[in-house]
N, CA, C and O of each residue as an XYZ file, in Angstrom:
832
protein
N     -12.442      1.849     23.053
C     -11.015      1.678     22.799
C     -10.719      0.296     22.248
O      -9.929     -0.011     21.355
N     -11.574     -0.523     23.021
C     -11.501     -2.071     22.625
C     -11.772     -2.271     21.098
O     -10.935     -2.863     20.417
N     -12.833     -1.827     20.591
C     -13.776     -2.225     19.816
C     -13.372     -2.919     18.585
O     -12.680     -2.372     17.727
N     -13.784     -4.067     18.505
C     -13.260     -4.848     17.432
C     -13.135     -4.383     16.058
O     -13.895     -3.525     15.609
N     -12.155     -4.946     15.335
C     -12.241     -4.086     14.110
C     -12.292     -2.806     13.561
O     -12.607     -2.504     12.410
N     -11.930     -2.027     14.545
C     -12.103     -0.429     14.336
C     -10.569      0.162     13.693
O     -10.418      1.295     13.237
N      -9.675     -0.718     13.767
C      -8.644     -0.137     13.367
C      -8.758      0.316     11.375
O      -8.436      1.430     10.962
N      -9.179     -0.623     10.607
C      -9.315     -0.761      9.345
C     -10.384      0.627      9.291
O      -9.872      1.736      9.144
N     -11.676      0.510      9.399
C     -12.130      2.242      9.151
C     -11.542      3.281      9.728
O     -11.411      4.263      8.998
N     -11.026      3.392     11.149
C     -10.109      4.489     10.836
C      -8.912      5.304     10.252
O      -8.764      6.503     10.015
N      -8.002      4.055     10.089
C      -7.310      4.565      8.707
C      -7.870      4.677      7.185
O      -7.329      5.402      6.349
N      -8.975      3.906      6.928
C      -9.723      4.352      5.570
C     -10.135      5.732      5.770
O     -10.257      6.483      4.802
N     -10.432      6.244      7.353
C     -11.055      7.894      7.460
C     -10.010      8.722      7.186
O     -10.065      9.664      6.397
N      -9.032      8.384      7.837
C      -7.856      9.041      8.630
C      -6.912      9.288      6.893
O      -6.319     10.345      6.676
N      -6.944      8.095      5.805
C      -6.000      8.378      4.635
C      -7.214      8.852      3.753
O      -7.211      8.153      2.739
N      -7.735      9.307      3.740
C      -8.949      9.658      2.591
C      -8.896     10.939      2.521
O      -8.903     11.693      3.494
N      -8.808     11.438      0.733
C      -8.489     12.366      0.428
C      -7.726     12.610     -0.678
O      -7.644     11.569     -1.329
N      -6.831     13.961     -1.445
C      -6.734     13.605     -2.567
C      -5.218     13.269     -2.173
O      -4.605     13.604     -1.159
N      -4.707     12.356     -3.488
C      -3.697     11.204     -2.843
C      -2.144     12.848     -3.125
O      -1.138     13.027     -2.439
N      -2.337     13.172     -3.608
C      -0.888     14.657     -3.275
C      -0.865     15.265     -1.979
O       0.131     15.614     -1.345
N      -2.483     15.385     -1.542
C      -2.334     16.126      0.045
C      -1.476     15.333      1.135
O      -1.383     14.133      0.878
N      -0.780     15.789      2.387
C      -0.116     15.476      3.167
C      -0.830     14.742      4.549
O      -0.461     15.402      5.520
N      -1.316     14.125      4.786
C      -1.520     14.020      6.416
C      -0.366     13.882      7.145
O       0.573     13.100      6.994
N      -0.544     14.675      7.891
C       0.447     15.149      8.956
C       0.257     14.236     10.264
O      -0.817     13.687     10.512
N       1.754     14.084     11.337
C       1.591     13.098     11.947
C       0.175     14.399     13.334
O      -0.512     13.795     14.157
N       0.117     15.416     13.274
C      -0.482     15.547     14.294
C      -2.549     15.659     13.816
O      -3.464     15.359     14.583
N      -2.662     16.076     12.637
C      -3.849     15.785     12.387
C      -4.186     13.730     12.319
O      -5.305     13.222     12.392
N      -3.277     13.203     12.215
C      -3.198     11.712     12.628
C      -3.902     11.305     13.823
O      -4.951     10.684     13.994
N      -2.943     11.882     14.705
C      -3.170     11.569     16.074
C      -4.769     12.308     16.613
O      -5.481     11.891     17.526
N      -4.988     13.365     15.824
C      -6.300     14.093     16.440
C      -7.420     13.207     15.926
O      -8.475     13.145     16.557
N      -7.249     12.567     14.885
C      -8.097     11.624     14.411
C      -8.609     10.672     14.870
O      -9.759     10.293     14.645
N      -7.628     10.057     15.732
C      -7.580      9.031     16.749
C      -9.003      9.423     17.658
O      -9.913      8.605     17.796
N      -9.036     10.664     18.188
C      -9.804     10.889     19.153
C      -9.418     10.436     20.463
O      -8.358     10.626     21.060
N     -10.883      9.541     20.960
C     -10.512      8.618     22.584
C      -9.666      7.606     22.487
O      -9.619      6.891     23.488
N      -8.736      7.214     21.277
C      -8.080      6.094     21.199
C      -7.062      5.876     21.676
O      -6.224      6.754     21.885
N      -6.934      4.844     21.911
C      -5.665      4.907     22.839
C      -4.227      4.839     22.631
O      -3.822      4.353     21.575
N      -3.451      5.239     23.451
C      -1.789      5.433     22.915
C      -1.225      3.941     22.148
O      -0.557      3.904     21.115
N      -1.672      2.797     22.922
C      -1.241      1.552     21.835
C      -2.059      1.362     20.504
O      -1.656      0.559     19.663
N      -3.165      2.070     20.313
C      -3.907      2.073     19.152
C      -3.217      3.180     18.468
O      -2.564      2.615     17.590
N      -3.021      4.337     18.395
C      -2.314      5.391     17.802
C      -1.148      4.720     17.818
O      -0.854      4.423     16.660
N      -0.028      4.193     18.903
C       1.591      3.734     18.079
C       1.180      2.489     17.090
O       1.908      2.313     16.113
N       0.142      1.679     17.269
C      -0.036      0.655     16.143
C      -0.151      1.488     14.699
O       0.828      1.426     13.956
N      -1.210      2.196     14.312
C      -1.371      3.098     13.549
C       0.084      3.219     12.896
O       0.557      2.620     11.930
N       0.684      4.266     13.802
C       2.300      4.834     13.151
C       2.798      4.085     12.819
O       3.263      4.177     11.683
N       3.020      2.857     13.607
C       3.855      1.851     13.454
C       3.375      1.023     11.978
O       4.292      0.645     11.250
N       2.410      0.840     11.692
C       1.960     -0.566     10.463
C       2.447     -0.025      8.971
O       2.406     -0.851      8.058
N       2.931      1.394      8.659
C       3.936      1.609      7.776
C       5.030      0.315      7.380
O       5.211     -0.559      6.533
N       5.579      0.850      8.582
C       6.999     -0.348      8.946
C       6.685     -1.775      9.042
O       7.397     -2.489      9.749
N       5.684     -2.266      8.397
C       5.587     -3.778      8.806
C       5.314     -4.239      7.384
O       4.717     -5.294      7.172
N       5.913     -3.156      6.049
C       6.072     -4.135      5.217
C       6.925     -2.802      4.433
O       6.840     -1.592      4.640
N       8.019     -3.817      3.166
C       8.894     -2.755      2.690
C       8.445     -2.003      1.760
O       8.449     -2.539      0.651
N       7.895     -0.510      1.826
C       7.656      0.506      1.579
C       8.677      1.289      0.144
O       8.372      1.746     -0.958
N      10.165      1.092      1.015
C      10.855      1.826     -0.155
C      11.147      3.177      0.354
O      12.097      3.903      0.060
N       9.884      3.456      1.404
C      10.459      5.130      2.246
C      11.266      5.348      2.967
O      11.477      4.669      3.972
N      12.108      6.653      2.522
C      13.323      6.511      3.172
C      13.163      7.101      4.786
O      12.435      8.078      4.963
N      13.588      6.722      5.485
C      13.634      7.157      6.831
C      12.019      6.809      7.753
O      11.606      6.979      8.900
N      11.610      6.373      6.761
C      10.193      5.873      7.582
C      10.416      5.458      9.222
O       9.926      6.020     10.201
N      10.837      4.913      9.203
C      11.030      3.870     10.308
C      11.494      4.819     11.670
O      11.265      4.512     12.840
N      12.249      6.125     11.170
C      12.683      7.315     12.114
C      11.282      8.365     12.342
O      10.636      8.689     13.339
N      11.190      8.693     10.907
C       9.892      9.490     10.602
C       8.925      8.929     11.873
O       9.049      9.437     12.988
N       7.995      7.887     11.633
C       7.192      7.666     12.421
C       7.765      7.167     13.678
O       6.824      7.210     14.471
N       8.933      6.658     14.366
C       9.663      5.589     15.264
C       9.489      6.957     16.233
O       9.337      6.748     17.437
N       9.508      8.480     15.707
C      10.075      9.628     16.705
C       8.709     10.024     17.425
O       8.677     10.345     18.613
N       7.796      9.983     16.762
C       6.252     10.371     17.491
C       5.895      9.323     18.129
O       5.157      9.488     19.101
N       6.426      7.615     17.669
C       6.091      6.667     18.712
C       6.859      6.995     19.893
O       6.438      6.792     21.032
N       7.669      7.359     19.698
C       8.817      7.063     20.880
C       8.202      8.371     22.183
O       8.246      8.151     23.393
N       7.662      9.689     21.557
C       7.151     10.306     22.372
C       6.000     10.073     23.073
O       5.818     10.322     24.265
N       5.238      9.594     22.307
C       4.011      8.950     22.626
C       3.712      8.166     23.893
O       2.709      8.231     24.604
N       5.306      7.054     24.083
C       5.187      5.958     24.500
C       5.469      6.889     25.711
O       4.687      6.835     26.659
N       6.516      7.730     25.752
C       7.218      8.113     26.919
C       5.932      8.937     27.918
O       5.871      8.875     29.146
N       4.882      9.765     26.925
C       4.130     10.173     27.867
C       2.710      8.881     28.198
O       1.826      9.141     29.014
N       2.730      7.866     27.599
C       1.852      6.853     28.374
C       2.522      6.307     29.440
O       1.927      5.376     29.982
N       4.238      6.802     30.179
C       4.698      6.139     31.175
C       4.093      6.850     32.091
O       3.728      6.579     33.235
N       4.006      8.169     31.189
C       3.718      9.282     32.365
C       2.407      9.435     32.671
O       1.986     10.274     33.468
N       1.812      8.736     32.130
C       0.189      9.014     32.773
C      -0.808      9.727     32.149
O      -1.950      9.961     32.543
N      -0.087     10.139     30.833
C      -1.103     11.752     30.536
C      -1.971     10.921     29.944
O      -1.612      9.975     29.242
N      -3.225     11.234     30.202
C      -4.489     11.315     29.547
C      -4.591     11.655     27.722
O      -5.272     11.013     26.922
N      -4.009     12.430     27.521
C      -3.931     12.969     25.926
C      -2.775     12.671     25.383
O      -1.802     13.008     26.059
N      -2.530     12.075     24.240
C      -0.884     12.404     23.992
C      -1.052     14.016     23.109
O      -2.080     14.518     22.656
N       0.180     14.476     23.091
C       0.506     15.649     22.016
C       2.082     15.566     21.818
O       2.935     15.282     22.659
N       2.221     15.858     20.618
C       3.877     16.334     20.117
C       4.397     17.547     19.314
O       4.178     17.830     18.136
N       5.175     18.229     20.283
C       6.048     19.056     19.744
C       5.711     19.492     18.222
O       5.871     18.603     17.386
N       5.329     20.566     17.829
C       5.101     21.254     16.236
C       6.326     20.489     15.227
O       6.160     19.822     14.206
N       7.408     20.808     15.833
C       8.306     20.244     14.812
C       8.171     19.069     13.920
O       8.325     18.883     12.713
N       7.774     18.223     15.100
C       7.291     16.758     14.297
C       5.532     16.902     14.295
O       5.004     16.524     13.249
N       4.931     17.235     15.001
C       3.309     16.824     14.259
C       3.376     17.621     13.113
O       3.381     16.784     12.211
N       3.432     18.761     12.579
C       4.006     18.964     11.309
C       4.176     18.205     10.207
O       3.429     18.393      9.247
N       5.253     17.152     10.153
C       5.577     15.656      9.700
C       4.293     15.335      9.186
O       3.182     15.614      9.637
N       4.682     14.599      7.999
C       3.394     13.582      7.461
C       3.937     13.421      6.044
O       4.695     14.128      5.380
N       3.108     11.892      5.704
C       3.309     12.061      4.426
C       2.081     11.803      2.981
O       0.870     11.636      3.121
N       2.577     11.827      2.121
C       1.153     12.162      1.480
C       0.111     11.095      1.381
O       0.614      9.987      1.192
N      -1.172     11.102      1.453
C      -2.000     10.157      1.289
C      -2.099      9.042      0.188
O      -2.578      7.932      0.419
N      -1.694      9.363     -0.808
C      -1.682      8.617     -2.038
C      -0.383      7.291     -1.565
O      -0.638      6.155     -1.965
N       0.488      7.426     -1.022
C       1.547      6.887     -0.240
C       0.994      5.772      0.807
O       1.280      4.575      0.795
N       0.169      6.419      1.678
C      -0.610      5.899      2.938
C      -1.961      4.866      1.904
O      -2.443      3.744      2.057
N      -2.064      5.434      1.377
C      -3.404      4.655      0.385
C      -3.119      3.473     -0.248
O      -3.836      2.478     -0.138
N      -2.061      3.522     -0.940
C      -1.062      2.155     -1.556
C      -0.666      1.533     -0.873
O      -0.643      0.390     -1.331
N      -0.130      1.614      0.463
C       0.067      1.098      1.375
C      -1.114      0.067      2.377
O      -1.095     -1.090      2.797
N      -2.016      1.143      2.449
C      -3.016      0.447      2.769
C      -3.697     -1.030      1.942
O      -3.790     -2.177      2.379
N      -4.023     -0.571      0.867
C      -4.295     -1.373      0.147
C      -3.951     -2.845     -0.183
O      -4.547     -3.913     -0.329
N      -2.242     -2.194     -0.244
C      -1.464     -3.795      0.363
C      -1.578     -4.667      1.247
O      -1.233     -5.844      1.138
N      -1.969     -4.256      1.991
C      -2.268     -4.921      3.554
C      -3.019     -5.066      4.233
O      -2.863     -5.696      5.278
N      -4.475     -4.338      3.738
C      -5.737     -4.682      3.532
C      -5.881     -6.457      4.381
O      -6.100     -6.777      5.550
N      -5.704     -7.041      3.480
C      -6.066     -8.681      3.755
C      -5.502     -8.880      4.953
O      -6.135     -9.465      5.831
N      -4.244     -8.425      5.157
C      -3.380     -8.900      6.207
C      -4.072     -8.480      7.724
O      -4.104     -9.244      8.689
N      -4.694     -6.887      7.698
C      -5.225     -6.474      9.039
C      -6.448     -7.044      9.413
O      -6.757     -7.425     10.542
N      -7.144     -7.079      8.364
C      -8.788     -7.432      8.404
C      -8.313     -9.197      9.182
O      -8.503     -9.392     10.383
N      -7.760    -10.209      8.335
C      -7.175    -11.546      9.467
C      -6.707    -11.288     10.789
O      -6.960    -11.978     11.777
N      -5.995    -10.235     10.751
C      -5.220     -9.711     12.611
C      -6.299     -9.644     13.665
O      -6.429    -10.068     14.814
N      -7.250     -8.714     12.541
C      -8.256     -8.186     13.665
C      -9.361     -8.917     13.931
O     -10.222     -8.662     14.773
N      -9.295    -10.173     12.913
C     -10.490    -10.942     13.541
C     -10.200    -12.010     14.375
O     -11.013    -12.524     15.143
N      -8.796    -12.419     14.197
C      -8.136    -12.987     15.609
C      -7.765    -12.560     16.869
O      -7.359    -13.323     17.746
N      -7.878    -11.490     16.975
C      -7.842    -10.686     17.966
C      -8.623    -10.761     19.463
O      -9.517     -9.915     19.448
N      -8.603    -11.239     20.313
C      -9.349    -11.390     21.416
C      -8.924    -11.229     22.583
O      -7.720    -10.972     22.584
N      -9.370    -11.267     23.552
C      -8.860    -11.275     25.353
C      -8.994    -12.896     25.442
O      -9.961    -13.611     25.178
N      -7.562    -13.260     25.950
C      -7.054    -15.046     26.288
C      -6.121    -14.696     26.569
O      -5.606    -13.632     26.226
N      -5.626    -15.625     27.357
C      -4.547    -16.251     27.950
C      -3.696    -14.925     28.803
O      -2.512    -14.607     28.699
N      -4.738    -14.334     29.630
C      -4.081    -13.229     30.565
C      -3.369    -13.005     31.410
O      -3.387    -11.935     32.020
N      -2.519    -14.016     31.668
C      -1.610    -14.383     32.382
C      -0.650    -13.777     31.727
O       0.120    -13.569     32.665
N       0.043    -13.194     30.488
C       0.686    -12.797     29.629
C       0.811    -11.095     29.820
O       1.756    -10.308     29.757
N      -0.953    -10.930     30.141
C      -0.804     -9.168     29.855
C      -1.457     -8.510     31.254
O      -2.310     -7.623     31.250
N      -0.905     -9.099     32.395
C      -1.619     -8.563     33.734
C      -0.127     -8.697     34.729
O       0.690     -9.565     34.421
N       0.090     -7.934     35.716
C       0.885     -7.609     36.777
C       2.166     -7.352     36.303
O       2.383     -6.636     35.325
N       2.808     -7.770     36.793
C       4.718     -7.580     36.363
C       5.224     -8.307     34.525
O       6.148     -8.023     33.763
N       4.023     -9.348     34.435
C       4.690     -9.421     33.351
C       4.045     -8.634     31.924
O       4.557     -8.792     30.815
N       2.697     -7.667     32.199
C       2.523     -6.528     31.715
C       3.438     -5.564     31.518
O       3.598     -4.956     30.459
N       4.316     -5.340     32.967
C       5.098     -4.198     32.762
C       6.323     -4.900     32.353
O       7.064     -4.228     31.636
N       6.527     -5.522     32.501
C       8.187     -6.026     31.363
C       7.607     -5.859     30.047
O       8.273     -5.360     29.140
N       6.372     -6.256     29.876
C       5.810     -6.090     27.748
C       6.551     -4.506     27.745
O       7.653     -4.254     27.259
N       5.538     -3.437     28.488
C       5.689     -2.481     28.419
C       6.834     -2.077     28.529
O       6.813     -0.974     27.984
N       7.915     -2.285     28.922
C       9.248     -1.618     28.872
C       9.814     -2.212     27.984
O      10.766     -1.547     27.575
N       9.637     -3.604     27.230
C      10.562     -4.148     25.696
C       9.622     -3.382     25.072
O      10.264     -2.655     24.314
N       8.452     -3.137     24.965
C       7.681     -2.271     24.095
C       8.800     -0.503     23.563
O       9.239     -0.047     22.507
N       8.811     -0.127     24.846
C       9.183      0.963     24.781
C      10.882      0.858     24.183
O      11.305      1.506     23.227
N      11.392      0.239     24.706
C      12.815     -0.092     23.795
C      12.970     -0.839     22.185
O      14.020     -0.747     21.549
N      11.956     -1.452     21.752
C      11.720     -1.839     20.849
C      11.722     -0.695     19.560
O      12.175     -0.622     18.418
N      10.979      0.079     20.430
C      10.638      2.105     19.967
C      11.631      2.475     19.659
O      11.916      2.858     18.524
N      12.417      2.433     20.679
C      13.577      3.272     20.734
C      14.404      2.747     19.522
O      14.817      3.628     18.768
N      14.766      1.246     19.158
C      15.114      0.709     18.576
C      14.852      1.079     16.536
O      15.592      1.152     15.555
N      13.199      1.229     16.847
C      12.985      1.115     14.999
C      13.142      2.612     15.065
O      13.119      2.982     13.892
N      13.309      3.780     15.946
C      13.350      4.749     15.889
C      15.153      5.321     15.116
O      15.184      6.297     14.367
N      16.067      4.771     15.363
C      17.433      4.535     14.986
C      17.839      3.974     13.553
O      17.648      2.812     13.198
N      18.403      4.930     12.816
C      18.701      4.965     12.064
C      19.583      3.962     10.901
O      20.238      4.231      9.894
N      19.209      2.626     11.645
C      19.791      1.727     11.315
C      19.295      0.621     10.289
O      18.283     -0.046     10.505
N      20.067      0.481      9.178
C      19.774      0.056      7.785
C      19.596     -1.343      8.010
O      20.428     -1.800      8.793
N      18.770     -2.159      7.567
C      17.915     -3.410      7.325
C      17.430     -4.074      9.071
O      17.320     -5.248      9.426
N      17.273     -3.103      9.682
C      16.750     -3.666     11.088
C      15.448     -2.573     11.461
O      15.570     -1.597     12.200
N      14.301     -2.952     10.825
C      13.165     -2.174     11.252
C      11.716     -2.932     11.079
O      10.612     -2.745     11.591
N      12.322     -4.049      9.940
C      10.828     -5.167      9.659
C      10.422     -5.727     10.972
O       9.254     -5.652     11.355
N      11.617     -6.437     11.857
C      11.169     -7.196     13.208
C      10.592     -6.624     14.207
O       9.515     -7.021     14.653
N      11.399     -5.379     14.790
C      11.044     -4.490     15.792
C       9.393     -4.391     15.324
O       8.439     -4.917     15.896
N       9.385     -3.803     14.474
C       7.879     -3.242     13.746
C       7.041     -3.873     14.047
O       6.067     -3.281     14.513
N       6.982     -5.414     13.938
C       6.033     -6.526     13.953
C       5.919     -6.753     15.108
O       4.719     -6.838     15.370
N       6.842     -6.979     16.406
C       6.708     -6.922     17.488
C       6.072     -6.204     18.573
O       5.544     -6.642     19.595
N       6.299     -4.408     17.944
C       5.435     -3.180     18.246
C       4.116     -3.861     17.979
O       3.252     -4.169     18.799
N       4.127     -4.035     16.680
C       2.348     -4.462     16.214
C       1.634     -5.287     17.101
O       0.468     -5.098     17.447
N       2.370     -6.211     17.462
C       1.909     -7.061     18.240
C       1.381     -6.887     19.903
O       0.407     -7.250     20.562
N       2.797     -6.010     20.169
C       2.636     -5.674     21.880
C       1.235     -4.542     22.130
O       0.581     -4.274     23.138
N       1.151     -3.999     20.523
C       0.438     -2.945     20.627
C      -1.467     -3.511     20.974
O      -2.476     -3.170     21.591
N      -1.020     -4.394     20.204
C      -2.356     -5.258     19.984
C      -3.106     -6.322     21.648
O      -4.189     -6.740     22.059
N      -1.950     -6.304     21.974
C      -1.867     -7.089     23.172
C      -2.254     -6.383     24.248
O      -2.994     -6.872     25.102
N      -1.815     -5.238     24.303
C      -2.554     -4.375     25.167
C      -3.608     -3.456     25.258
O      -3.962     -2.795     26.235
N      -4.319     -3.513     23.495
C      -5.095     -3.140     23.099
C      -6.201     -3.684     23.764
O      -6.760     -3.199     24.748
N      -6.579     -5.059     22.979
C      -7.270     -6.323     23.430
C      -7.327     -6.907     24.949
O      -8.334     -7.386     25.470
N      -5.884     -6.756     25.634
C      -5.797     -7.914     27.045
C      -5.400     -9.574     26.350
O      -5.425    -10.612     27.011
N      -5.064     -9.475     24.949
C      -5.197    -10.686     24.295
C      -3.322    -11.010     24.531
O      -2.388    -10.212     24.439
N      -3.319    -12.404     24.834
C      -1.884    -13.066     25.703
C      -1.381    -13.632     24.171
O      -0.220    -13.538     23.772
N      -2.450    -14.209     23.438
C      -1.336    -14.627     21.941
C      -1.298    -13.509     21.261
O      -1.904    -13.744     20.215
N      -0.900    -12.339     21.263
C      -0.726    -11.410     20.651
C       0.705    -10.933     21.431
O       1.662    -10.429     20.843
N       0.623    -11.251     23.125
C       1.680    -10.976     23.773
C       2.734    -11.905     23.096
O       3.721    -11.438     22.527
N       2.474    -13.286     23.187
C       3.380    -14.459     22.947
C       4.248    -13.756     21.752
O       5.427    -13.411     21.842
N       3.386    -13.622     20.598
C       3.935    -13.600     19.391
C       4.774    -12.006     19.528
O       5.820    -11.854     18.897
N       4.244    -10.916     20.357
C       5.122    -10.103     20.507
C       7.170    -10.402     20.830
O       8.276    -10.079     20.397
N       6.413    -11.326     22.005
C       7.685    -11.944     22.444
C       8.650    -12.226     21.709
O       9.749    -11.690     21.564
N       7.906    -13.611     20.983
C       9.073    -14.142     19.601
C       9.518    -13.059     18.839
O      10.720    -12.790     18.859
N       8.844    -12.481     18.257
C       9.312    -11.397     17.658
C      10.500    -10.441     18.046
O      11.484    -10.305     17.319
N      10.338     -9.798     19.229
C      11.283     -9.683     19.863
C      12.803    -10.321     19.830
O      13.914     -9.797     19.746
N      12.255    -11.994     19.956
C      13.454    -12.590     20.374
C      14.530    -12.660     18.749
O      15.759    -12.712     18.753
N      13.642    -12.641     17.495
C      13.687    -12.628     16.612
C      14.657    -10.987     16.168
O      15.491    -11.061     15.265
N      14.486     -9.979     16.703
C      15.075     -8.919     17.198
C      16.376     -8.811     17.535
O      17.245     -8.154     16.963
N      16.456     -9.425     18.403
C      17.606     -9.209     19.442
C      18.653    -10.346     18.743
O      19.877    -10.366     18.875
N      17.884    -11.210     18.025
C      19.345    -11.947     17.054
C      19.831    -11.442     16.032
O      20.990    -11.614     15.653
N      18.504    -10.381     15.172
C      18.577     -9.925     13.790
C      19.809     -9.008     14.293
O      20.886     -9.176     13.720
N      19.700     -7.808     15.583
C      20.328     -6.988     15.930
C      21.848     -7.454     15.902
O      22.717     -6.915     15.216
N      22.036     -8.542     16.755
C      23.458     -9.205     16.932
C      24.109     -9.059     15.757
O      25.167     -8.467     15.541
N      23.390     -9.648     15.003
C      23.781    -10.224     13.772
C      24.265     -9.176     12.770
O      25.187     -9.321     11.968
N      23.711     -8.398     12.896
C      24.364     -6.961     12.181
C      25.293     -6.125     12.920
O      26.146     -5.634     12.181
N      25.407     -5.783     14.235
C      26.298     -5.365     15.260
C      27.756     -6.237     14.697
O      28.759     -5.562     14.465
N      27.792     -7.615     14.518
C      28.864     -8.430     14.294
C      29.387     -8.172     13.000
O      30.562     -7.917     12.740
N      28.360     -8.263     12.141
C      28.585     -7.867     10.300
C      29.252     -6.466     10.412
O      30.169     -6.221      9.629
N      28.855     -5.482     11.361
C      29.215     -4.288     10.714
C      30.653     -3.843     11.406
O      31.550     -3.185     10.879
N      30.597     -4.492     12.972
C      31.859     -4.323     13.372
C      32.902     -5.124     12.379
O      33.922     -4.536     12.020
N      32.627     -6.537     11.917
C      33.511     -6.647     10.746
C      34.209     -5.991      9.660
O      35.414     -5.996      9.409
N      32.835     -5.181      8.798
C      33.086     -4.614      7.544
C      33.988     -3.495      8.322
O      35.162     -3.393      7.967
N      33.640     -2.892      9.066
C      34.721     -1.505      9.724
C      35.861     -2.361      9.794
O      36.441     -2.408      8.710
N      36.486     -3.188     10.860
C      37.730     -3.859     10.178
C      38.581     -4.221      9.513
O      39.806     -4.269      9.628
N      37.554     -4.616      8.434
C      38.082     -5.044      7.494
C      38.253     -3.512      6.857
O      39.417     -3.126      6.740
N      37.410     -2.795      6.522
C      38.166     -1.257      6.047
C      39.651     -0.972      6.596
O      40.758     -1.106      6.075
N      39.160     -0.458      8.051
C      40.603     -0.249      8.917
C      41.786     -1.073      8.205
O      42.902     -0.587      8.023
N      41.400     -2.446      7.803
C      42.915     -3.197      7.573
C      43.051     -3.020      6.104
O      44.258     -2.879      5.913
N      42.428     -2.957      4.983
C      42.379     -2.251      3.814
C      43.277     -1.188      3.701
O      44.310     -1.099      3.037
N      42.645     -0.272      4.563
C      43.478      1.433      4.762
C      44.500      1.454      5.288
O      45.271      2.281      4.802
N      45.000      0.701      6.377
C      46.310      0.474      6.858
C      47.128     -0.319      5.746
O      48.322     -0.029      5.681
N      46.651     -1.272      4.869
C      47.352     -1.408      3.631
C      47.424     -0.898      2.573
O      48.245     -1.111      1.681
N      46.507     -0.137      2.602
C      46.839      0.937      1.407
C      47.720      2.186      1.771
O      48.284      2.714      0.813
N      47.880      2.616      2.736
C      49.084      3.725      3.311
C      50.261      2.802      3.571
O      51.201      2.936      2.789
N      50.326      2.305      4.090
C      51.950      1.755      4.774
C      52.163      0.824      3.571
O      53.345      0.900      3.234
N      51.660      0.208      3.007
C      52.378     -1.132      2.061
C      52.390     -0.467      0.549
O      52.827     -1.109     -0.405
């Protein structure tokens, strides 16, 4: 599960093929094999950690993380999802370009990657990762326009963190996070504005 560097050949296995065919999110996950649920949501998740251009990505894959996560609360040994969504996928030629892009970027992740500073990813403050983890989910899973780069990177990170046992992978989860929860504000405020400002538009365009 640990094993260094294994993430990069299995998506070279996992997207290989002719670039029109579909991989689907549940032949994905079967691919995985013994791997584990933070190695499979990393997987789904590394779409979203750079801009793509796909529409709904961030829901698309955010909905099999989000199940995923819910049955690693629960203990199961295997994940599986619902036909409706393992069904889901999109075409390889898509996943391939993608890859390619980011190539450089994983192969550096994964060779920094180690077990340190475990104070980060052991007892209670394991399970707080794990529950901003899981809301983080919930988060890029929502349909919400220019808030999915941060969450994403943060997933990547927490995912990695518990992959490994590695604490600077937690840290940087963290920031990320915190990086999150301002991006979020910050649009919550913008958008309750722009509605306002409509509302007072429309109230001047009827009455005045």
């Amino acid at each position: 599960m640990s094993e260094r560097g294994a993430l990069l050949p299995t998506l070279d296995r996992l997207f290989a093929g002719p670039r029109d065919s579909v991989l689907t999110i549940k032949a994905f996950l079967e691919g995985l094999e013994s791997r584990s649920y933070a190695f499979a949501i990393a997987a789904l998740n590394l779409p979203n950690c750079v801009p793509t251009g796909i529409p709904w990505l961030s829901t698309v894959t955010g909905v099999p993380m989000f199940l995923l996560v819910v049955q690693y609360f629960l203990g199961r040994p295997v994940p599986s999802l619902p036909d409706i969504v393992g069904r889901r996928g999109l075409p390889r030629g898509k996943l391939q370009d993608f890859l390619m892009r980011v190539r450089r970027h994983i192969e550096r992740l994964e060779n920094a990657i180690h077990p340190r500073r475990g104070w980060w990813v052991t007892g209670m403050r394991r399970r707080l990762l794990q529950v901003t983890w899981l809301l983080l989910i919930v988060l890029l899973a929502l349909p919400i326009p220019f808030d999915n780069f941060l969450p994403a990177w943060a997933i990547l990170f927490f995912c990695l963190a518990l992959i490994e046992g590695d604490g600077v992978m937690a840290m940087l989860g963290w920031l990320f996070t915190l990086f999150t929860v301002a991006w979020t504000v910050f649009l919550a405020i913008i958008g309750h504005a722009a509605i306002m400002m409509a509302i007072a538009t429309l109230r001047q365009f009827v009455f005045d």
